[in-house]
C-alpha positions as CSV (number, residue, x, y, z in Angstrom):
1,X,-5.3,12.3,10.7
2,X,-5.6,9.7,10.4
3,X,-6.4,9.7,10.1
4,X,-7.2,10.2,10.7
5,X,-7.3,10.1,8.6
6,X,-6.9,9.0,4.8
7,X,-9.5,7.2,2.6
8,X,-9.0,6.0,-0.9
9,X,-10.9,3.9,-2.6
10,X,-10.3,-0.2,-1.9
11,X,-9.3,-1.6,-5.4
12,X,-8.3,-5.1,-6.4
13,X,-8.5,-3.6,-9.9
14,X,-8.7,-0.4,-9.7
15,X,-8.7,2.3,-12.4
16,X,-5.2,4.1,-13.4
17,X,-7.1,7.3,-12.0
18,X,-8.1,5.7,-9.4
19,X,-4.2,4.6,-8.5
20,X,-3.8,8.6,-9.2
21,X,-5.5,9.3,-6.5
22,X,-4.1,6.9,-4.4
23,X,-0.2,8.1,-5.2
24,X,-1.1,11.8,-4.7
25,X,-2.3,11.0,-0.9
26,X,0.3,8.9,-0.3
27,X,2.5,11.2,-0.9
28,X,1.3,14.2,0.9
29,X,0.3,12.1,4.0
30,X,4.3,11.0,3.7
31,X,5.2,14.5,4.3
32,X,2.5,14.9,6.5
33,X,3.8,12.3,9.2
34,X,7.5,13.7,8.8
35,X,5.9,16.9,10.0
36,X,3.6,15.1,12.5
37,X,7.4,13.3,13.7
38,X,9.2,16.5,14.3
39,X,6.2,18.4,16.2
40,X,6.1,15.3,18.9
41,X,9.9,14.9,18.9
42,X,10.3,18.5,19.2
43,X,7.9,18.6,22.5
44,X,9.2,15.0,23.8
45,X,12.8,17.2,24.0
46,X,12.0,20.7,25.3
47,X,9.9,18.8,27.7
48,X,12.7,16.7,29.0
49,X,15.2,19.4,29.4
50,X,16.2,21.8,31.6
51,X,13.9,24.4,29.8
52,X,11.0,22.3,30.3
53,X,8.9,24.5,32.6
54,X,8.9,26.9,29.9
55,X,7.1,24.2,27.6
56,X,4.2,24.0,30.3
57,X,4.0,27.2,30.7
58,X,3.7,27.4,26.9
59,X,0.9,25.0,26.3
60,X,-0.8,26.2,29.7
61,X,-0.6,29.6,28.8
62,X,-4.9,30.7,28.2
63,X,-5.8,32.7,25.6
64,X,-9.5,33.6,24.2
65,X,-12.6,35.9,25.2
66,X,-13.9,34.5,28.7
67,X,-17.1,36.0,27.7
68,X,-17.5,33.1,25.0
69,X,-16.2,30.9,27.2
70,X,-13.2,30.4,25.1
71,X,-10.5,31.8,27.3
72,X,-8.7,28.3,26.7
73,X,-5.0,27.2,27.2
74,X,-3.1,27.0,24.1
75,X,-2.8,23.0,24.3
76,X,-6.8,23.0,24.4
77,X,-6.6,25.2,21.2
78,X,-4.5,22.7,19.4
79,X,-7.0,19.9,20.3
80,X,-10.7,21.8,20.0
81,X,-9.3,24.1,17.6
82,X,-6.6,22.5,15.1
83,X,-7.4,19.6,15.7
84,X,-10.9,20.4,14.0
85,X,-9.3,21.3,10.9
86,X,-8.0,17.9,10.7
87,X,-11.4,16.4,11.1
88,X,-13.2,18.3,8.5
89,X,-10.0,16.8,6.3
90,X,-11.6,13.1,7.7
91,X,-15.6,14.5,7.3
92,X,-15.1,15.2,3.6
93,X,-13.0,11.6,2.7
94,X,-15.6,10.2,4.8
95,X,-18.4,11.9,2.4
96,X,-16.4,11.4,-1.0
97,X,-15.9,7.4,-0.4
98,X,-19.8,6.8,0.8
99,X,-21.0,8.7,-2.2
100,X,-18.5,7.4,-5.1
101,X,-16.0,5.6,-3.3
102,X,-15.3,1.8,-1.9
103,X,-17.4,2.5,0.8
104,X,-21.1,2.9,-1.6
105,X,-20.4,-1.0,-2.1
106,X,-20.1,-3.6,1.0
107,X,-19.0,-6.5,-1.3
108,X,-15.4,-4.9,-2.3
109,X,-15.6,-3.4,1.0
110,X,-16.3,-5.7,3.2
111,X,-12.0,-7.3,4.1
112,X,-11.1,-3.6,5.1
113,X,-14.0,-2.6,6.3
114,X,-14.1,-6.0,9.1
115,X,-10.8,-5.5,9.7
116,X,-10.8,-1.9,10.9
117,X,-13.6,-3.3,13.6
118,X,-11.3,-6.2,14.7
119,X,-8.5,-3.9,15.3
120,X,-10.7,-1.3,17.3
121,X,-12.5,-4.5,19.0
122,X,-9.9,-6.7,20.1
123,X,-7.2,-3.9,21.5
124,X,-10.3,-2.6,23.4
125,X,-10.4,-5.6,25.2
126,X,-6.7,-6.1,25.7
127,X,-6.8,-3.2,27.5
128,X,-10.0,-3.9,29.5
129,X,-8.5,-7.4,30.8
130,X,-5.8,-5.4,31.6
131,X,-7.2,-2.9,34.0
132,X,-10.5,-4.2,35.0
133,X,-9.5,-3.9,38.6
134,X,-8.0,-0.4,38.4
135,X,-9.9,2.3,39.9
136,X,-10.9,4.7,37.1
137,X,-8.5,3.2,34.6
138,X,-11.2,1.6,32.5
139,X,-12.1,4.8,30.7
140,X,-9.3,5.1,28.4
141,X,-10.2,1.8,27.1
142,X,-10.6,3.4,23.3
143,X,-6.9,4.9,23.3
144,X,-5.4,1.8,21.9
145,X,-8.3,1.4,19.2
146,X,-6.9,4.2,16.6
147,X,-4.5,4.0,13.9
148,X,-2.6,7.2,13.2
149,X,-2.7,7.5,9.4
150,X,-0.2,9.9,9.0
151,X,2.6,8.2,10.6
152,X,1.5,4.7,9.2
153,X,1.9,5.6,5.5
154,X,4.7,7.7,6.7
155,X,6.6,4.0,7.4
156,X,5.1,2.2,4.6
157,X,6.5,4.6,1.8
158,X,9.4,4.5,3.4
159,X,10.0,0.9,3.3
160,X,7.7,-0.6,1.0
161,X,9.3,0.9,-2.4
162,X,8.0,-2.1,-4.3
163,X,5.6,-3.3,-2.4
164,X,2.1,-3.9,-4.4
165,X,0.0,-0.8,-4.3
166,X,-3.2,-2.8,-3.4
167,X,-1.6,-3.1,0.1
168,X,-0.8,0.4,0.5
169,X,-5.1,0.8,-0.9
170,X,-5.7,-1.9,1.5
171,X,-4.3,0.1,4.7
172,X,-5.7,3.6,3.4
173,X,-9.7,2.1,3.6
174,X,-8.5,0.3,6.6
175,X,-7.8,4.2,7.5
176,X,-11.2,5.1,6.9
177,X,-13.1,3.4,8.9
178,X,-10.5,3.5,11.9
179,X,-11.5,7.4,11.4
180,X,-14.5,6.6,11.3
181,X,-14.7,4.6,14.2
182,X,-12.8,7.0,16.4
183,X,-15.4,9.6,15.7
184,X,-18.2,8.1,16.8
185,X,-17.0,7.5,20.1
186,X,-15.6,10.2,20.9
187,X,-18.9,11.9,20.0
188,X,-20.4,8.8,22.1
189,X,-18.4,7.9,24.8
190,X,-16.5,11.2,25.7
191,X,-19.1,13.4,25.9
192,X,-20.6,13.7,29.6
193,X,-23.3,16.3,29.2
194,X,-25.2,17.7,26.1
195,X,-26.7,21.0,25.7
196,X,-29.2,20.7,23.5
197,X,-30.3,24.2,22.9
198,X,-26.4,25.1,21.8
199,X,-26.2,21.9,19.6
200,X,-30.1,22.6,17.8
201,X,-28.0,26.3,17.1
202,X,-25.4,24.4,15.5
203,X,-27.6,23.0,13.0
204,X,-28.4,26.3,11.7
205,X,-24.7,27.9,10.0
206,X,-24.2,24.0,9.5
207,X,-27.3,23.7,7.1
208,X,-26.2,27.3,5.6
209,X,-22.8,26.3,5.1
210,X,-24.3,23.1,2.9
211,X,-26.4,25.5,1.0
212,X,-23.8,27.7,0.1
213,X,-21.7,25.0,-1.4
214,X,-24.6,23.4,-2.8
215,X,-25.0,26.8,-4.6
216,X,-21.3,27.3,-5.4
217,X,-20.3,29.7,-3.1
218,X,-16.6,29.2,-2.7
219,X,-15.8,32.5,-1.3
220,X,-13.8,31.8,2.0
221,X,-15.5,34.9,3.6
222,X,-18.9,33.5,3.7
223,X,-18.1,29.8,4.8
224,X,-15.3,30.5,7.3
225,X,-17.4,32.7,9.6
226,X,-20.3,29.5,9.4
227,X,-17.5,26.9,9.9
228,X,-16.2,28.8,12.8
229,X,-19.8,29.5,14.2
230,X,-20.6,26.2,13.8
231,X,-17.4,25.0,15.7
232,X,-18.2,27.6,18.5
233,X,-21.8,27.0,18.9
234,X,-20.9,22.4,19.1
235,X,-17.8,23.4,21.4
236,X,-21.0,25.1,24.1
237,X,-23.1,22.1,23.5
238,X,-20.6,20.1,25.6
239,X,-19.9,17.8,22.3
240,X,-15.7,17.7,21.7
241,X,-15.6,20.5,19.2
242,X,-13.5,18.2,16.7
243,X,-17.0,16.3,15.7
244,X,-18.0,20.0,14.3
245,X,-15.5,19.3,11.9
246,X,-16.5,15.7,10.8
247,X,-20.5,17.5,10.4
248,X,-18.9,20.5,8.5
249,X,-17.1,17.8,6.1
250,X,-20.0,15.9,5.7
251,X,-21.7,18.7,4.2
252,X,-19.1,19.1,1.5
253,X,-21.1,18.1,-2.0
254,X,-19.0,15.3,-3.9
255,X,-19.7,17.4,-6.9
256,X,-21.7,19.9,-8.8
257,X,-22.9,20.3,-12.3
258,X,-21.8,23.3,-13.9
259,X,-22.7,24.0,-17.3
260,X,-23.2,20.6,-17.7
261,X,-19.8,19.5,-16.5
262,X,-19.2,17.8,-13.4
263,X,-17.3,19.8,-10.7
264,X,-15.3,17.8,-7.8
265,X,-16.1,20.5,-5.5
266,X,-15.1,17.6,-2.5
267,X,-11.5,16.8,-4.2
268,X,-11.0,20.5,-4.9
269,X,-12.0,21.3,-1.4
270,X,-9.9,18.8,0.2
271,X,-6.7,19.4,-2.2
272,X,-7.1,23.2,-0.6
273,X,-7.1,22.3,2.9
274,X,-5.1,19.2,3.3
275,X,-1.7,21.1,3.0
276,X,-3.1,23.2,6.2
277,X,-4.3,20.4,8.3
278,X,-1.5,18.0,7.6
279,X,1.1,20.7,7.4
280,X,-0.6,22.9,10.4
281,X,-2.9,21.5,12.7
282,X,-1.7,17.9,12.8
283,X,2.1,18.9,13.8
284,X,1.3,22.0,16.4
285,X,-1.7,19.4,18.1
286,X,1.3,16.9,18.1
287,X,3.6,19.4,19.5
288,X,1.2,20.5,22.3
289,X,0.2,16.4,23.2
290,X,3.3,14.8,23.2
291,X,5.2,16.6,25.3
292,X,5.5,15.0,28.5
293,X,8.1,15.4,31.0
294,X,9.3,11.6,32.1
295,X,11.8,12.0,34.9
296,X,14.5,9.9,34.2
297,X,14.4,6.3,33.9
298,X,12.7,5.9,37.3
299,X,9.9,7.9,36.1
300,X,9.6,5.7,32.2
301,X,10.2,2.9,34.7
302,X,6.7,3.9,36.8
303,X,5.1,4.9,33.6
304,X,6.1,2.0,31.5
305,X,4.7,-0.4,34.5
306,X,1.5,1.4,35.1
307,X,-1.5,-0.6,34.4
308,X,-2.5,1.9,31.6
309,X,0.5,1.9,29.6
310,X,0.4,-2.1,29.9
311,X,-3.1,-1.8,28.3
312,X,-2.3,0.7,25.7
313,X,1.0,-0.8,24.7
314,X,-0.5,-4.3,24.5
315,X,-3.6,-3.7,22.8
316,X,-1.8,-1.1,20.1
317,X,0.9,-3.7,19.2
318,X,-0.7,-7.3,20.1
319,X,-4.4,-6.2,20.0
320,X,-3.8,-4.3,16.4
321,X,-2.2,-7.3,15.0
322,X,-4.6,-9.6,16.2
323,X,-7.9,-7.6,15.6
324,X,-6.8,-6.4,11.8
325,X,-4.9,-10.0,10.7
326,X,-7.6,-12.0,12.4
327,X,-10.9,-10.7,11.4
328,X,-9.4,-10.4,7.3
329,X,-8.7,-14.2,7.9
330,X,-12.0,-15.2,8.8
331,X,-13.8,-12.7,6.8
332,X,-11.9,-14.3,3.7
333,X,-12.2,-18.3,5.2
334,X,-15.9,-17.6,5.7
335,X,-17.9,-15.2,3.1
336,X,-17.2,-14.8,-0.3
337,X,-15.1,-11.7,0.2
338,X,-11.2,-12.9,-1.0
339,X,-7.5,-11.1,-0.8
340,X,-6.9,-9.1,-3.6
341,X,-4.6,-11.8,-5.7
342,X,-1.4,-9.1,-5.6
343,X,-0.8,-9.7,-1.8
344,X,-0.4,-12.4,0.2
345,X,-1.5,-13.1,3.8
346,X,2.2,-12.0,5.0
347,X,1.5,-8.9,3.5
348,X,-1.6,-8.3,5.4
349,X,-0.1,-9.3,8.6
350,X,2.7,-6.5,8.2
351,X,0.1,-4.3,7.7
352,X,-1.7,-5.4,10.5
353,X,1.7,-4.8,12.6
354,X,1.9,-1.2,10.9
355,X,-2.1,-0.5,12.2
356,X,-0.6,-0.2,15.8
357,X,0.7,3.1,15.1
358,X,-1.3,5.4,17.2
359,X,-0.8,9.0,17.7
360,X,-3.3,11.6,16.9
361,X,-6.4,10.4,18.2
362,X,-4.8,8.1,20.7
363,X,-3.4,10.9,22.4
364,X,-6.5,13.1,22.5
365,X,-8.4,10.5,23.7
366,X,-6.1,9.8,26.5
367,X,-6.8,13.5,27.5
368,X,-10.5,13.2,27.5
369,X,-10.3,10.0,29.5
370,X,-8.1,11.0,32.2
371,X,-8.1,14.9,32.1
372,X,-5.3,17.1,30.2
373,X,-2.0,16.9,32.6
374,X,-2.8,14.5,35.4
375,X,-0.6,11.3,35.7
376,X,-2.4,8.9,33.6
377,X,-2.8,11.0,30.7
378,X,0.9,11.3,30.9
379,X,1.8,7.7,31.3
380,X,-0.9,7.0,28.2
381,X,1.3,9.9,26.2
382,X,4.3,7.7,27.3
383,X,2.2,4.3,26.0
384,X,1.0,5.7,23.1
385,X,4.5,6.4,21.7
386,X,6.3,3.3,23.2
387,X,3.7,1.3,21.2
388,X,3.8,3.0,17.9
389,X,7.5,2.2,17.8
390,X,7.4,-1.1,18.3
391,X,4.6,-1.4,16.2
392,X,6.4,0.2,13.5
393,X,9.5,-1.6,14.3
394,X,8.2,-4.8,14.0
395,X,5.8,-4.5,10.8
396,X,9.5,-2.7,9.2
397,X,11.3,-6.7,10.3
398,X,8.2,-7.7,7.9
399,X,7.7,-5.5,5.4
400,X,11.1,-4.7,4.4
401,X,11.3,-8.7,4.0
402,X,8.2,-8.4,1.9
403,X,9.8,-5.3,0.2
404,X,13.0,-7.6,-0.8
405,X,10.6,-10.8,-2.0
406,X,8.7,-8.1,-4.7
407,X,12.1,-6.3,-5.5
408,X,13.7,-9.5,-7.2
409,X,10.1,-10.8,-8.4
410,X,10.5,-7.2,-10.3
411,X,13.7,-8.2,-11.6
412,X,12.9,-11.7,-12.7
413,X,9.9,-10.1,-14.9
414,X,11.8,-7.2,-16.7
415,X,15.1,-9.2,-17.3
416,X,16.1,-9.0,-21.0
417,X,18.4,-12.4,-21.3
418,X,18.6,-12.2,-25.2
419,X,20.0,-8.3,-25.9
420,X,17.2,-8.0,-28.0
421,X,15.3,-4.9,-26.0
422,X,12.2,-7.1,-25.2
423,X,11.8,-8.4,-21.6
424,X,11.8,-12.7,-22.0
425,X,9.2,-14.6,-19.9
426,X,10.2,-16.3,-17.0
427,X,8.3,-18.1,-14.3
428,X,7.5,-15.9,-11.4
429,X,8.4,-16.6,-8.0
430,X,5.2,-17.6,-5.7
431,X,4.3,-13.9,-4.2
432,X,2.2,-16.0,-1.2
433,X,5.9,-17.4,-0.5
């Protein structure tokens, strides 16, 4: 989402295709947490005003054929459903960066890839010390562990207009394994009961829809009805639905030769439905999760004070920074993996700041931890947003310093002192400054 959500390849040196690829992404997930921004501020208002039963009865209102069991409210739609979409989005990156991207080689990966454990690892924790005596609490111990993608390169573009593109690569892998990592336990941790009947079904239109790729069937008539069977046929197993989207993405082929050309069939896939998850699903799911009704400053008084929110707030904007910032500086003081030589350790540590942005999965996996609706989901609604603010408030006090730094070192280097059209050399500022 991001997602998560996005992955690009982790270059120090990357090709100018390569930073391509990385430019086009960034770009679309900039529009995509704008949209992602105006869904949750959207539901954050109708909720809070005088309208606000209408909201509820909104995203409580059930719809779907009881005899598939899928007579669901339309907030548990946005989340199995939509939210799905978005997933497949993360199944096929996922795919595309094992097979030809930074993730088929440990050694380039290895900063990013350490770092996206550290900053699932040590806000985990946070939250745990937190709340080890609260009665239930524990379980949402994962909801600090995720980094919205979306909203994160959402900030970054925003503010880091000349920063070095190695740190905006840097926080996209990050990205990947957060995603990564937020799959696996949901499908591990959040799932109470398994039917296994349901889920050895599944495996059937999941190994057709492979084929038909495989074959170069494109035609959205025959993989649709296997994507949604698929989908329908996990969501009965008692598996969350959205890991039938991270299967069905994984199935994707990188490419295909055709006439003895290579086809992206992943990249073309993913340029198609990008624009409908991060335009789409992402915003309406945000719509549907964020709205929860406060109650005046005595009720963001109770919620900011419950255990929970402590947890979630702490381990998003302390835990993030710590985990991500940490583990890169050991990783780099102790194994031969090094920062890229564009970026400096301030750099990383902004980034680090930006990685407490959670939203997306944060928020669904407050729902599955405390149940949809009941006080502790709400608070961890309230946490999850109070945190990705002053997350993203505090890595803007850094990076827009970092922003300023490159912006005159970018002067310095083009400055034409003589008239005579070619830029002179002069000595470059320290960028580790």
């Amino acid at each position: 989402m991001s997602s998560i959500f996005s992955s690009l390849p982790f270059l120090s040196r990357g090709s100018w295709e390569e930073s391509r690829r990385v430019s086009e992404i960034l770009r679309r997930e900039t529009v995509g947490g704008v949209l992602l921004l105006v869904g949750a501020l959207a539901a954050l208002i109708w909720a809070n005003s005088g309208w606000s039963e209408s909201y509820h009865a909104l995203r409580d209102t059930t719809v779907g054929p009881s005899a598939l069991h899928l007579d669901l409210s339309v907030g548990t739609w946005a989340a199995d459903g939509l939210l799905a979409i978005f997933f497949f989005v993360v199944g096929v990156e996922l795919k595309r960066e094992f097979v030809e991207g930074s993730l088929r080689d440990l050694r380039r990966a290895a900063m990013p890839v350490t770092a996206a454990l550290g900053g699932m690892v040590v806000p985990a924790l946070i939250f745990v010390a937190i709340n080890m005596g609260g009665d239930g609490a524990l379980s949402g111990w994962a909801v600090p562990t995720a980094t919205d993608i979306a909203f994160a390169v959402a900030v970054l573009a925003v503010i880091g207009s000349h920063l070095p593109s190695a740190l905006r690569t840097f926080l996209l892998t990050l990205a990947v394994v957060d995603d990564l990592l937020a799959v696996t336990v949901i499908a591990v941790f959040y799932t109470d009961e398994v039917n296994l009947l349901y889920l050895g079904f599944a495996l059937l239109p999941l190994a057709a829809f492979a084929l038909a790729l495989q074959r170069g069937v494109g035609a959205w008539w025959v993989l649709v009805p296997l994507a949604v069977l698929t989908w329908w046929l996990v969501h009965e197993s008692g598996v969350h639905a959205t890991i039938a989207g991270v299967l069905l993405g994984f199935m994707v082929p990188v490419a295909r030769m055709v006439d003895g050309k290579r086809v992206p069939v992943a990249e073309h896939i993913e340029h198609r439905i990008r624009p409908l998850s991060a335009g789409v699903a992402v915003p309406v799911f945000a719509f549907f999760a964020a709205g929860v009704t406060v109650g005046g400053l005595t009720g963001l008084t109770d919620a900011l004070t419950d255990p929970v929110s402590v947890g979630v707030i702490a381990g998003l904007v302390v835990g993030k920074a710590i985990g991500i910032f940490g583990v890169s500086y050991l990783v780099a003081r102790f194994t031969r993996a090094h920062l890229d030589e564009d970026l400096s350790w301030v750099d990383v540590f902004g980034v680090a700041l930006l990685g407490g942005i959670g939203f997306t999965v944060s928020l669904l996996i407050g729902d599955l931890a405390y149940g949809p609706g009941s006080p502790a989901a709400d608070h961890v609604k309230v946490a999850v947003l109070s945190g990705s603010v002053l997350s993203a408030l505090c890595a803007s006090v850094v990076l827009v310093a970092r922003n300023r730094a490159y912006k005159r070192i970018a002067v310095i280097e083009t400055r034409d002192e003589d008239g005579d059209g070619i830029p002179d050399v002069y000595q470059k500022p320290d960028r580790h400054a």
